[in-house]
mmCIF file of the N, C-alpha and C atoms, coordinates in Angstrom:
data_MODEL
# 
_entry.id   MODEL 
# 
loop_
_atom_site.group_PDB 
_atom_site.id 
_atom_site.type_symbol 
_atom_site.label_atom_id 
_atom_site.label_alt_id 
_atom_site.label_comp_id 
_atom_site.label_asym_id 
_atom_site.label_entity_id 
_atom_site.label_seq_id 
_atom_site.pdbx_PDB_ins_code 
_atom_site.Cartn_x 
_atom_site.Cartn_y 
_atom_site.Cartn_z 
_atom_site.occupancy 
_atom_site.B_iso_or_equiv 
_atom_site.pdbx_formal_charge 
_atom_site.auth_seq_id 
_atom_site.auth_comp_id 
_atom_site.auth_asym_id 
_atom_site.auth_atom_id 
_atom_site.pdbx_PDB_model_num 
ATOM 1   N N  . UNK A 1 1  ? 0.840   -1.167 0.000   1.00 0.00 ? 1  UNK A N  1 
ATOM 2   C CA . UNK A 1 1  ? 0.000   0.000  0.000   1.00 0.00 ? 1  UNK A CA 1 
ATOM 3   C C  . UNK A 1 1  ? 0.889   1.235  0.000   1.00 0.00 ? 1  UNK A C  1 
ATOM 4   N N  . UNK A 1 2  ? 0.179   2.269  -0.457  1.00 0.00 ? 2  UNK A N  1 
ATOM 5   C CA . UNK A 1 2  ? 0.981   3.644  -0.660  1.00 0.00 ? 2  UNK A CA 1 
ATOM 6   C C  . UNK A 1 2  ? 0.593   5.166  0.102   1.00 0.00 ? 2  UNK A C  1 
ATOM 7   N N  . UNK A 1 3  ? 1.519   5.471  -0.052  1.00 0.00 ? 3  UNK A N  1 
ATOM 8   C CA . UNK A 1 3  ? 0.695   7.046  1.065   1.00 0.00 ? 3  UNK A CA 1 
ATOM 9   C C  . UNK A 1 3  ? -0.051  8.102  0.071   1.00 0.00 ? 3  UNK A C  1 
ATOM 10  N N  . UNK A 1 4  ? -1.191  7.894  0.491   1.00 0.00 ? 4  UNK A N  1 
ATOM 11  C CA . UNK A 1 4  ? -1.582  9.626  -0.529  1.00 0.00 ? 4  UNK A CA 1 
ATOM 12  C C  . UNK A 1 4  ? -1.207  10.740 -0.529  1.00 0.00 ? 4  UNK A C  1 
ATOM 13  N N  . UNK A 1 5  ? -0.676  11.127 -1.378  1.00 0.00 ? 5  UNK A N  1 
ATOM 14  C CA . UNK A 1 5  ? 0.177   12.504 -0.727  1.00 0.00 ? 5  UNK A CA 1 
ATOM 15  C C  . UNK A 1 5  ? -0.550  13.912 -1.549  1.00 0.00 ? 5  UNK A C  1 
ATOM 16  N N  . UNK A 1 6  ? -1.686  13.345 -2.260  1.00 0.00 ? 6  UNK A N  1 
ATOM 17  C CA . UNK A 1 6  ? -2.098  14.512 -2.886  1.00 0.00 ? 6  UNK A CA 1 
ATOM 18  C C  . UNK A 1 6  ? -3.675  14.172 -3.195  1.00 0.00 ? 6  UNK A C  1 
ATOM 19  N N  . UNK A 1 7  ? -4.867  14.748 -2.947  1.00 0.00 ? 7  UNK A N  1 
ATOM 20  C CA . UNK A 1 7  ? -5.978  14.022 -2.975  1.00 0.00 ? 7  UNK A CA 1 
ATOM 21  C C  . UNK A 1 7  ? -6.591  13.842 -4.461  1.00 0.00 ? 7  UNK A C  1 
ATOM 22  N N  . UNK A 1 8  ? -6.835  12.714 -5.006  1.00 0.00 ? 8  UNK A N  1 
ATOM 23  C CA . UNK A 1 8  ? -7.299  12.791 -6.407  1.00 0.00 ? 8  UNK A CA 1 
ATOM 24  C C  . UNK A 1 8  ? -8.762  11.421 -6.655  1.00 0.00 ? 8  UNK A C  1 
ATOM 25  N N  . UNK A 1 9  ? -9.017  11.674 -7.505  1.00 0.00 ? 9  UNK A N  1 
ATOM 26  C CA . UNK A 1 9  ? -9.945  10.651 -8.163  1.00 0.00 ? 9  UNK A CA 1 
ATOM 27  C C  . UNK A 1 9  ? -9.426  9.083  -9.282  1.00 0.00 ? 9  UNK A C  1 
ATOM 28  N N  . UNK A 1 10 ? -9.819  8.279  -8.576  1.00 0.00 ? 10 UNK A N  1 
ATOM 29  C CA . UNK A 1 10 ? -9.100  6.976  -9.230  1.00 0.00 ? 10 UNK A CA 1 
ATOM 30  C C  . UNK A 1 10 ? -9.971  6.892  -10.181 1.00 0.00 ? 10 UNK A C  1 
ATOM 31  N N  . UNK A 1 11 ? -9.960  6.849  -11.219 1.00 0.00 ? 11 UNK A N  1 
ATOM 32  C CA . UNK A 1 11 ? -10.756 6.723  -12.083 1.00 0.00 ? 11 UNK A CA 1 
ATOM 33  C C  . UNK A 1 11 ? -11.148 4.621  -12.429 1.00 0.00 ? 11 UNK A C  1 
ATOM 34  N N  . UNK A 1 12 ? -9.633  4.395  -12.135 1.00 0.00 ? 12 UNK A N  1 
ATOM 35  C CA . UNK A 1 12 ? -9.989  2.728  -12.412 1.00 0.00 ? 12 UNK A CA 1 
ATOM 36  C C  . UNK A 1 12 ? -10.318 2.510  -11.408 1.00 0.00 ? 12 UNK A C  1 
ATOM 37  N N  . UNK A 1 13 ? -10.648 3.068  -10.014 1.00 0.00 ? 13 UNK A N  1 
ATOM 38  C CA . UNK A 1 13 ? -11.606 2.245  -8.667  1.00 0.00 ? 13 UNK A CA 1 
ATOM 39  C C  . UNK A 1 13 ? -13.004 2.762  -8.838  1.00 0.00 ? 13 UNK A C  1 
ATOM 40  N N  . UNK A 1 14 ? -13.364 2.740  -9.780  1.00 0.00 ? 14 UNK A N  1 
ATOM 41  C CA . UNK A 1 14 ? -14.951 3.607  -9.666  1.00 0.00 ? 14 UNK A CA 1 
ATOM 42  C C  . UNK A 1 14 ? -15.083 4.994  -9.513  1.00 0.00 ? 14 UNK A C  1 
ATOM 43  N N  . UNK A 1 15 ? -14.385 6.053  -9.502  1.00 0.00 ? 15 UNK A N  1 
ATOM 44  C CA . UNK A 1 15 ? -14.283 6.796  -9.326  1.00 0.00 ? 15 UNK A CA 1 
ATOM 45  C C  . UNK A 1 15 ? -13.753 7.156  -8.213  1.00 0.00 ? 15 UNK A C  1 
ATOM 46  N N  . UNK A 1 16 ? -13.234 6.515  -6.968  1.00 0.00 ? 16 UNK A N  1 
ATOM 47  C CA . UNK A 1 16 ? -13.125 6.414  -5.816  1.00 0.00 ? 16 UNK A CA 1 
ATOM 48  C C  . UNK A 1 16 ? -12.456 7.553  -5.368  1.00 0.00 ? 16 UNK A C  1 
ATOM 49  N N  . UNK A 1 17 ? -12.415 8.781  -4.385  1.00 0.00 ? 17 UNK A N  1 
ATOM 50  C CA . UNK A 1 17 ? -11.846 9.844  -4.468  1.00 0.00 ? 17 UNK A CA 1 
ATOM 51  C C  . UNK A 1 17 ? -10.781 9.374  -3.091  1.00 0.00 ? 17 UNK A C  1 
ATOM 52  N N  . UNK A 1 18 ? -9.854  9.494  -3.013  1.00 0.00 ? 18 UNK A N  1 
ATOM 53  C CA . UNK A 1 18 ? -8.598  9.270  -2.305  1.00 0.00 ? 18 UNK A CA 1 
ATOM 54  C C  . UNK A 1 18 ? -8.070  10.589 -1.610  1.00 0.00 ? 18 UNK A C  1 
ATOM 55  N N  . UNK A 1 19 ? -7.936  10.815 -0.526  1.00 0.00 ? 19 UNK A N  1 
ATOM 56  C CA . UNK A 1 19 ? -7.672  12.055 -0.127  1.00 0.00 ? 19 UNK A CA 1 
ATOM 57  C C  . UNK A 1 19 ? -6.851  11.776 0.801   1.00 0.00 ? 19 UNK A C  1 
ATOM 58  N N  . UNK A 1 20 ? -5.936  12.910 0.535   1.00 0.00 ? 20 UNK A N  1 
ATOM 59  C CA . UNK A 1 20 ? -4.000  13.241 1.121   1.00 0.00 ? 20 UNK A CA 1 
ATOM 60  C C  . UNK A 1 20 ? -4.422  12.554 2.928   1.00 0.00 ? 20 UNK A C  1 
ATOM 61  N N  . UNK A 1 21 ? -3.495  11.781 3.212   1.00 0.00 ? 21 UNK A N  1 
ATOM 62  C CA . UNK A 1 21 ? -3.311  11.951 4.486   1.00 0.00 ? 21 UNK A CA 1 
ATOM 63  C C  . UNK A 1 21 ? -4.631  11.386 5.193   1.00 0.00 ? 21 UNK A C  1 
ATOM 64  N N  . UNK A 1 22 ? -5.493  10.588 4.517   1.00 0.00 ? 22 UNK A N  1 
ATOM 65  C CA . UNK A 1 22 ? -6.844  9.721  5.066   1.00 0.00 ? 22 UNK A CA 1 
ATOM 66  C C  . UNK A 1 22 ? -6.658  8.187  4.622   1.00 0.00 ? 22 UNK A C  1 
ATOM 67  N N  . UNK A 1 23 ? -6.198  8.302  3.529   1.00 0.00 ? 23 UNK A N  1 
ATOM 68  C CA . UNK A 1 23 ? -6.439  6.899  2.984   1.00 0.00 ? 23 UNK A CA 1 
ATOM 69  C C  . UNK A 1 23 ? -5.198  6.238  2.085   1.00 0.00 ? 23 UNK A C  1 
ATOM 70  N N  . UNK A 1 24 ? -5.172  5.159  2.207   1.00 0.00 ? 24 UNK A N  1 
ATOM 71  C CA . UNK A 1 24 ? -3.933  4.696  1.553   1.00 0.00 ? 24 UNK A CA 1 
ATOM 72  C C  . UNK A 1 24 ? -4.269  3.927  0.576   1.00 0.00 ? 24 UNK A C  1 
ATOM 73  N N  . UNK A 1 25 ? -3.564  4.155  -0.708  1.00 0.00 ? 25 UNK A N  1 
ATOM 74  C CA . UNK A 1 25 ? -3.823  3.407  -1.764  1.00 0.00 ? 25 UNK A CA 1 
ATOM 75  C C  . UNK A 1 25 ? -3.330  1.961  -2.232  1.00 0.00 ? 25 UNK A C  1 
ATOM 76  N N  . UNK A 1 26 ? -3.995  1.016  -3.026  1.00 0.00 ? 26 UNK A N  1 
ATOM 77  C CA . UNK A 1 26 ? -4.774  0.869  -3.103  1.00 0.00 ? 26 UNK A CA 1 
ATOM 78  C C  . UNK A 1 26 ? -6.029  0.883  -1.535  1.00 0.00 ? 26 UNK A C  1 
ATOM 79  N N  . UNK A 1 27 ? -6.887  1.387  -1.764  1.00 0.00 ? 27 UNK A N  1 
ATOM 80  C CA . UNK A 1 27 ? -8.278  1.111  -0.954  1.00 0.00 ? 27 UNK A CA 1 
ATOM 81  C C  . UNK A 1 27 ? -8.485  -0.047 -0.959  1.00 0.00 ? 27 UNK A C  1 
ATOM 82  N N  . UNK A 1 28 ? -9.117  -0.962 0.332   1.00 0.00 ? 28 UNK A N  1 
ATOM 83  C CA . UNK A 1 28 ? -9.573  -2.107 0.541   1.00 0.00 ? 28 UNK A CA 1 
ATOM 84  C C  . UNK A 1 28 ? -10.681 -2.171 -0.550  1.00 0.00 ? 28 UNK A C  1 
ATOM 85  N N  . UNK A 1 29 ? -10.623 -3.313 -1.321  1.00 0.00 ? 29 UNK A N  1 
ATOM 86  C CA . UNK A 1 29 ? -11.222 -3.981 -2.198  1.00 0.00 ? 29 UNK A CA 1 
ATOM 87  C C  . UNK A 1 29 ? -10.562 -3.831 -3.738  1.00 0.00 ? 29 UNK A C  1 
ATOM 88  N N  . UNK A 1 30 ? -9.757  -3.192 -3.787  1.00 0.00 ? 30 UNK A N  1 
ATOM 89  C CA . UNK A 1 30 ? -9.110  -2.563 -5.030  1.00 0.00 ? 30 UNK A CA 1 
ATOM 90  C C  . UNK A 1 30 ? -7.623  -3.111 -5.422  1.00 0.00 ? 30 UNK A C  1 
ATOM 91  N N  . UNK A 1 31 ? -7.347  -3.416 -6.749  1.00 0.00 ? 31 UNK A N  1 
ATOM 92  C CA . UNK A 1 31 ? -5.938  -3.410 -6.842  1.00 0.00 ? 31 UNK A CA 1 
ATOM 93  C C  . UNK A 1 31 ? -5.494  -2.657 -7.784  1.00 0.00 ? 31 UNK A C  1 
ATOM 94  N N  . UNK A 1 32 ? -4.228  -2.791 -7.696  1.00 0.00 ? 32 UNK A N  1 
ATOM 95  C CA . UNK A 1 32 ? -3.231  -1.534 -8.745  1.00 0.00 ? 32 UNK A CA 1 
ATOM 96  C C  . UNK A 1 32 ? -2.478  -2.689 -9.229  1.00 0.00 ? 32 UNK A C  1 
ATOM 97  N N  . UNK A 1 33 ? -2.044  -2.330 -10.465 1.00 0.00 ? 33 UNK A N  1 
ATOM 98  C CA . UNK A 1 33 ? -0.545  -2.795 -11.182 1.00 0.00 ? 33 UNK A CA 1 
ATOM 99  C C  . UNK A 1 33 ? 1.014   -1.671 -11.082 1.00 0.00 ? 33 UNK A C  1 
ATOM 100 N N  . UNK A 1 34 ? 1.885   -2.273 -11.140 1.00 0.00 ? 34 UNK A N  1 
ATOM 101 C CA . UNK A 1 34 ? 2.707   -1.540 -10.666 1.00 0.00 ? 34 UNK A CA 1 
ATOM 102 C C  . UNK A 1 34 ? 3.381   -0.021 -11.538 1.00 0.00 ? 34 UNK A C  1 
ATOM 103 N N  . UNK A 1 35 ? 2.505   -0.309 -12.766 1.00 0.00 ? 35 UNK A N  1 
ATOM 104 C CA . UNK A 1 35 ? 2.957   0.457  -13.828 1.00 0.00 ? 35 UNK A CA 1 
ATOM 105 C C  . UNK A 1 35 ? 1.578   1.935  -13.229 1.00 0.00 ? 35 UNK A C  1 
ATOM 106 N N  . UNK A 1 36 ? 0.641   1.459  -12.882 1.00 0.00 ? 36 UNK A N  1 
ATOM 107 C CA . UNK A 1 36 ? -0.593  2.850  -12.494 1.00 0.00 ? 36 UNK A CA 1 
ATOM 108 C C  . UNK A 1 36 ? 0.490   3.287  -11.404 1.00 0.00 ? 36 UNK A C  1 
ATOM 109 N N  . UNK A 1 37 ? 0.689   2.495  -10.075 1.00 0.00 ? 37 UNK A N  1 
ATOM 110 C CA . UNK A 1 37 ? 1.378   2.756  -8.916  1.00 0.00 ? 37 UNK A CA 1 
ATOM 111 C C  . UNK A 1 37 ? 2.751   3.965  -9.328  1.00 0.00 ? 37 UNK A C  1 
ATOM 112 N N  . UNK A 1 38 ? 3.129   3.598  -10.459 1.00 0.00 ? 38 UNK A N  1 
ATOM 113 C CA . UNK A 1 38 ? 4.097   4.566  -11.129 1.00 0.00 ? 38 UNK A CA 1 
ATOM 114 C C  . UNK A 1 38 ? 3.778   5.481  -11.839 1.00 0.00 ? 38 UNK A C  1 
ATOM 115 N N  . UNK A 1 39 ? 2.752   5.606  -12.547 1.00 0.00 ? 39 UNK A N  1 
ATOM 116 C CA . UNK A 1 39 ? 2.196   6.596  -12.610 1.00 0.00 ? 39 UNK A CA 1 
ATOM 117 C C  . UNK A 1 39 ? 1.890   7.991  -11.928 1.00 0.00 ? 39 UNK A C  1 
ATOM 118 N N  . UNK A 1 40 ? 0.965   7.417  -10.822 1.00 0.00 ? 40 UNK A N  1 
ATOM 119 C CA . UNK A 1 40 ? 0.569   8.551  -9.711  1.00 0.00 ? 40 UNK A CA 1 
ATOM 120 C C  . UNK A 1 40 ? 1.819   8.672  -8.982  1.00 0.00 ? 40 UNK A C  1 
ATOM 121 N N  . UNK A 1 41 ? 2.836   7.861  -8.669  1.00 0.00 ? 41 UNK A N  1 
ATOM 122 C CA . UNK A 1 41 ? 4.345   8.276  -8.049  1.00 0.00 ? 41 UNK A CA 1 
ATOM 123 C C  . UNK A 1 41 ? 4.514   9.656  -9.174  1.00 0.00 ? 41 UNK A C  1 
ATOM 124 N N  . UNK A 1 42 ? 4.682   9.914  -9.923  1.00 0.00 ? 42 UNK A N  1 
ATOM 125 C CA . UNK A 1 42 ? 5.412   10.094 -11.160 1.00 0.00 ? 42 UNK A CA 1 
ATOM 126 C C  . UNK A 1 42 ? 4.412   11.661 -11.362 1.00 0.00 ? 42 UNK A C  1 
ATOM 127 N N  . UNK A 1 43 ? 5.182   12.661 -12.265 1.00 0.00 ? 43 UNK A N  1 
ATOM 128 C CA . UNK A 1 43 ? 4.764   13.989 -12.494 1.00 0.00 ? 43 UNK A CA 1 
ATOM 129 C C  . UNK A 1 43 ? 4.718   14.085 -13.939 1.00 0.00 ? 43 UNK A C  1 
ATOM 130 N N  . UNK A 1 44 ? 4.708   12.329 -14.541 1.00 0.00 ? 44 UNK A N  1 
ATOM 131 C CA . UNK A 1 44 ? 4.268   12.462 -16.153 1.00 0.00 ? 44 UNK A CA 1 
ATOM 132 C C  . UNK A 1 44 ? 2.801   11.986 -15.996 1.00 0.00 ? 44 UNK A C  1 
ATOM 133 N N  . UNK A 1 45 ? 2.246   12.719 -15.724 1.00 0.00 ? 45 UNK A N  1 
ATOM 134 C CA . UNK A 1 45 ? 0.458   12.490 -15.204 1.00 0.00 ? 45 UNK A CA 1 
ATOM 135 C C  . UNK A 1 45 ? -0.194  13.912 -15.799 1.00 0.00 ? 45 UNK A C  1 
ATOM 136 N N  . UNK A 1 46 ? -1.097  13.621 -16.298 1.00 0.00 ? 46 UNK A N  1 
ATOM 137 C CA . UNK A 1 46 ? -2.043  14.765 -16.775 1.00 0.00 ? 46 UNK A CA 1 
ATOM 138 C C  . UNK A 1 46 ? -1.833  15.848 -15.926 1.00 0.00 ? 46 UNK A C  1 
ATOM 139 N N  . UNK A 1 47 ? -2.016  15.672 -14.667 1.00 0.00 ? 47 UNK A N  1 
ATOM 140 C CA . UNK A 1 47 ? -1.736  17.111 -13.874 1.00 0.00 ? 47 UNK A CA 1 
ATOM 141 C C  . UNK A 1 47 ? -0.374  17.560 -13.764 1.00 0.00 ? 47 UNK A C  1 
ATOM 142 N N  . UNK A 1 48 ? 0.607   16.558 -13.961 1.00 0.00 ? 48 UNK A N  1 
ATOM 143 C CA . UNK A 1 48 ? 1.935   17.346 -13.856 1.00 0.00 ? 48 UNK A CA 1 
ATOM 144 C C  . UNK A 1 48 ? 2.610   17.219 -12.719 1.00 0.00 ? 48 UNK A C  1 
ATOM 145 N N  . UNK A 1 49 ? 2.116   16.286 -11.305 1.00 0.00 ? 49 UNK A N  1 
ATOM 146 C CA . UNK A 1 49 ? 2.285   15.972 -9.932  1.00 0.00 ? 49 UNK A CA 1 
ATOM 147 C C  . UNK A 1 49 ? 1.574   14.738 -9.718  1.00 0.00 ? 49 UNK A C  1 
ATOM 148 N N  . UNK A 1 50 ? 2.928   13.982 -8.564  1.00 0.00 ? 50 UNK A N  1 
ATOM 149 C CA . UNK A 1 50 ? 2.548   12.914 -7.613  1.00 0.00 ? 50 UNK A CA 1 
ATOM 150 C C  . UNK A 1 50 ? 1.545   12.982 -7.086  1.00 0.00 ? 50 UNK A C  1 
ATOM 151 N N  . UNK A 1 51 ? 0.910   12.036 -6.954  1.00 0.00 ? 51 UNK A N  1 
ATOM 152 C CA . UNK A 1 51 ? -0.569  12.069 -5.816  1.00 0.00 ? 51 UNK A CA 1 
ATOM 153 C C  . UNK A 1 51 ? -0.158  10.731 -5.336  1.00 0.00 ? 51 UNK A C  1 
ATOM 154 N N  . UNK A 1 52 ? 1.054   9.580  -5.156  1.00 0.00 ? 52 UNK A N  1 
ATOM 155 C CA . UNK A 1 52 ? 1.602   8.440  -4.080  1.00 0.00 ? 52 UNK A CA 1 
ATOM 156 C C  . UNK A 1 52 ? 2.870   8.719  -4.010  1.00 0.00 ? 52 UNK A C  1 
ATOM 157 N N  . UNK A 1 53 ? 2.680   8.626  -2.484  1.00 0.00 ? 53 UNK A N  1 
ATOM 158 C CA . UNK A 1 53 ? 4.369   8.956  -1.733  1.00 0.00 ? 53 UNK A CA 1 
ATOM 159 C C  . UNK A 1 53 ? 4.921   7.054  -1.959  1.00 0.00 ? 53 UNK A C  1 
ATOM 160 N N  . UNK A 1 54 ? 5.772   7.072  -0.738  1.00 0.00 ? 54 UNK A N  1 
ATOM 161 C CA . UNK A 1 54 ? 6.485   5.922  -0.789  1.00 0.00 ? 54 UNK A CA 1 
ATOM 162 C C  . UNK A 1 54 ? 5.450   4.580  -0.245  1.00 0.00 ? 54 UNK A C  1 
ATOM 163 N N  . UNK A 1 55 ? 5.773   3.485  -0.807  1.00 0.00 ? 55 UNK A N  1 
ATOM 164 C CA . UNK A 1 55 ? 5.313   2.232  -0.298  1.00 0.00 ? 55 UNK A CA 1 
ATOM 165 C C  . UNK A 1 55 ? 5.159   1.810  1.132   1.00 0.00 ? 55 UNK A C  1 
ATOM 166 N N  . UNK A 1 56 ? 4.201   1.824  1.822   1.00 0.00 ? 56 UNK A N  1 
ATOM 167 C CA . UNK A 1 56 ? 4.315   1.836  3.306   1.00 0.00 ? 56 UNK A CA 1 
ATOM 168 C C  . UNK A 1 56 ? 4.282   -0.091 4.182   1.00 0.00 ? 56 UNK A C  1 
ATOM 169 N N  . UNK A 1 57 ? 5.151   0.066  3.985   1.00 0.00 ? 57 UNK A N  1 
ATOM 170 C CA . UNK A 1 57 ? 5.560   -1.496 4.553   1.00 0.00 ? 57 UNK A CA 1 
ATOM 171 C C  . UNK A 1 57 ? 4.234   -2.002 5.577   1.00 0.00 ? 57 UNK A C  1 
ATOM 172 N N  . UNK A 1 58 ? 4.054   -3.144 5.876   1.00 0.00 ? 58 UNK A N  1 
ATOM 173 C CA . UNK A 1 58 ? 3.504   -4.001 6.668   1.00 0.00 ? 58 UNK A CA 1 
ATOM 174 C C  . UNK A 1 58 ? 3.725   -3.273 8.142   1.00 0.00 ? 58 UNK A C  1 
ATOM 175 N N  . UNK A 1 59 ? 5.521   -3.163 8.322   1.00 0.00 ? 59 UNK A N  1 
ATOM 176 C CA . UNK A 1 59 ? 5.634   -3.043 9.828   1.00 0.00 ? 59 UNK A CA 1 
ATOM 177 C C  . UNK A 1 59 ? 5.388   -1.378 10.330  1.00 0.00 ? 59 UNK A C  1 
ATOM 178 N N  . UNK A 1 60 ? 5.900   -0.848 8.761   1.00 0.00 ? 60 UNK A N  1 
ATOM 179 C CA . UNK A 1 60 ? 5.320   0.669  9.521   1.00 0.00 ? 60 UNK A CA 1 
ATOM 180 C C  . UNK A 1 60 ? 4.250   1.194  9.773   1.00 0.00 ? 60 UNK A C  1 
ATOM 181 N N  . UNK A 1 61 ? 2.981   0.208  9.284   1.00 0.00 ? 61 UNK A N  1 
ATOM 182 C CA . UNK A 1 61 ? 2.104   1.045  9.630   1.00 0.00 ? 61 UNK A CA 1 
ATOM 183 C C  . UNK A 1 61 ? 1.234   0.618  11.354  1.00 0.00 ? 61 UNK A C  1 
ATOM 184 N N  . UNK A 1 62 ? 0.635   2.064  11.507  1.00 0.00 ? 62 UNK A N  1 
ATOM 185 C CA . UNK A 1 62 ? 0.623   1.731  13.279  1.00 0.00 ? 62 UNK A CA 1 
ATOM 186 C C  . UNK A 1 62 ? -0.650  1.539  13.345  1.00 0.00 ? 62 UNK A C  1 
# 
C-alpha cells in the first residue's frame, strides 16, 4: 500500500476519491498494477504531480 500525498480521483476504482493523508492506496477492495502505482508516483500524469508517496511497509504502519 501507498501514502496519498495529494488528494485525487481513481478513475480505475470507480471513481473512488482518495484524499491526502486519510487513505492509503490501493483502498480495501481494489488493486493496482505496478505500472498505475508509477504513474501517480510520477509527475508524467495529466496534472503534472505525484498524488503516491512511498510504499508503506507491513511493519510501519501503526
Amino acid at each position: 500500500m501507498y501514502e496519498v500525498i495529494e488528494t485525487f480521483i481513481e478513475k480505475n476504482h470507480e471513481n473512488f476519491k482518495y484524499i491526502a493523508g486519510k487513505h492509503t492506496y490501493p483502498a480495501d477492495g481494489y488493486k493496482s498494477t505496478k505500472k498505475r502505482v508509477t504513474e501517480l508516483q510520477g509527475n508524467k500524469n495529466k496534472y503534472k504531480r505525484p498524488f503516491l508517496g512511498e510504499e508503506i511497509k507491513a511493519s510501519d504502519k501503526k
